[in-house]
C-alpha positions in Angstrom: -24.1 28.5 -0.5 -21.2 29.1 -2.6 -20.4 32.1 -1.2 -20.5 30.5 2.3 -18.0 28.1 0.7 -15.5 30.6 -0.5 -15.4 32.4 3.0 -15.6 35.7 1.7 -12.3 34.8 -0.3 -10.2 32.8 2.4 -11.2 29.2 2.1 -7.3 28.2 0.8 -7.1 29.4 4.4 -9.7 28.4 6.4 -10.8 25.1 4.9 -7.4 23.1 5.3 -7.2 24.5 8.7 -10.9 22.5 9.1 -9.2 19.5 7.8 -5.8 19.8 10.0 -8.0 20.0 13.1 -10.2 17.1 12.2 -7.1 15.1 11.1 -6.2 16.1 14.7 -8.9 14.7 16.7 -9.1 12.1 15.0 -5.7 10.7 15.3 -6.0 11.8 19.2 -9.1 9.3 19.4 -7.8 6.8 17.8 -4.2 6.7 20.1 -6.4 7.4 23.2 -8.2 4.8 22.4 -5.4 2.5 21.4 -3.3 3.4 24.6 -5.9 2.3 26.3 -6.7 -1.0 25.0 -2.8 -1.5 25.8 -3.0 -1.0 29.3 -6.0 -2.9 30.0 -4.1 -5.6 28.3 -1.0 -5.2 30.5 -3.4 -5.1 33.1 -5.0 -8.6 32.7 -1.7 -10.0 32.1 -0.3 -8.5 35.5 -3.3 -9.6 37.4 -4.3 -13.4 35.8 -0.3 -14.2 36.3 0.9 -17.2 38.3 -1.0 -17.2 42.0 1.3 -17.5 44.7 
């Protein structure tokens, strides 16, 4: 298991580049989803306005 770990001597390497990429998706959830909670927002407010 260790050695798995080290990656044969590269995990200073390939282990931040793990957590950069998760970091990554993460964030890109989290603003898709916020985006999207925005419009939908601006949404309801443009169609429950005033009735002409």
């Amino acid at each position: 298991m260790m050695e798995f770990l080290a990656m044969g001597g590269f995990a200073a390497f390939v282990w931040p580049c793990y957590g950069l990429t998760a970091a990554g998706m993460i964030w890109l959830g989290w603003s898709s989803w916020h985006r999207a909670r925005k419009a939908a927002a601006r949404l309801a407010d443009m169609t429950s306005g005033p009735q002409t």
